[in-house]
N, C-alpha and C positions, 0 to 999 in steps of 0.2 A: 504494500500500500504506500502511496506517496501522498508527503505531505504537503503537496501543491492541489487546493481543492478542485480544480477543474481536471487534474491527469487524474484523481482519484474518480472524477463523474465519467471518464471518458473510459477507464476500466471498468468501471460497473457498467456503461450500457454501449461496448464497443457491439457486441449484435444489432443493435437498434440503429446504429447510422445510415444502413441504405436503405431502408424503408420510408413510405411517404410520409409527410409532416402527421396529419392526424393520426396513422398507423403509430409513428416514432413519438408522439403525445401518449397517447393512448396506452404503447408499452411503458415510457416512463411513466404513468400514473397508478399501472398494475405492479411495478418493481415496486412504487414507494407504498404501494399500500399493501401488499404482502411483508415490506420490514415492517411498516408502524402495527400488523394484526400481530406480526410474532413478539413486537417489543412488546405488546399491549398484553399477551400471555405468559409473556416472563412476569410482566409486575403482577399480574393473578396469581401468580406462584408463591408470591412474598408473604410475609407473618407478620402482621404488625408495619406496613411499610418496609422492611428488613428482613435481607437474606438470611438464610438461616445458620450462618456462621456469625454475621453478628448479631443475631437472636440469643446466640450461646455466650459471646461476651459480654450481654446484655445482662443476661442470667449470671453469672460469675462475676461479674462487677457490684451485682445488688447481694451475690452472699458475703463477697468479702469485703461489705459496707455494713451487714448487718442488716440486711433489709429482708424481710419474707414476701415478696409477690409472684402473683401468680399473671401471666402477661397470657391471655387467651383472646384467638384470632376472632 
């Protein structure tokens, strides 16, 4: 991946350049909405707003504070 944003756009939709303008709309509007459904299913996955690795430091930080809670989704 390169860190210059437009070689990053032009390796994600280097298929899409010779097809027509609305065909080459059309596919980028189905790439970007296929990332935003699977980003939108990783955050369904989350407990509390938070991965479940920092769910466990969350937990560990409140025992060895002294704290008893119980944190349910």
């Amino acid at each position: 991946m390169s860190n210059n944003v437009i070689e990053s756009w032009n390796n994600w939709s280097w298929h899409l350049r010779p097809m027509p303008v609305p065909w080459l709309i059309s596919g980028h509007l189905e790439k970007f909405g296929k990332k935003l459904d699977k980003h939108k299913q990783d955050i369904e996955k989350l407990i509390n707003d938070v991965d479940e690795r920092n769910e466990q430091k969350i937990v560990d930080t409140y025992k060895k504070m002294g704290c008893v809670a119980t944190v349910e989704p």
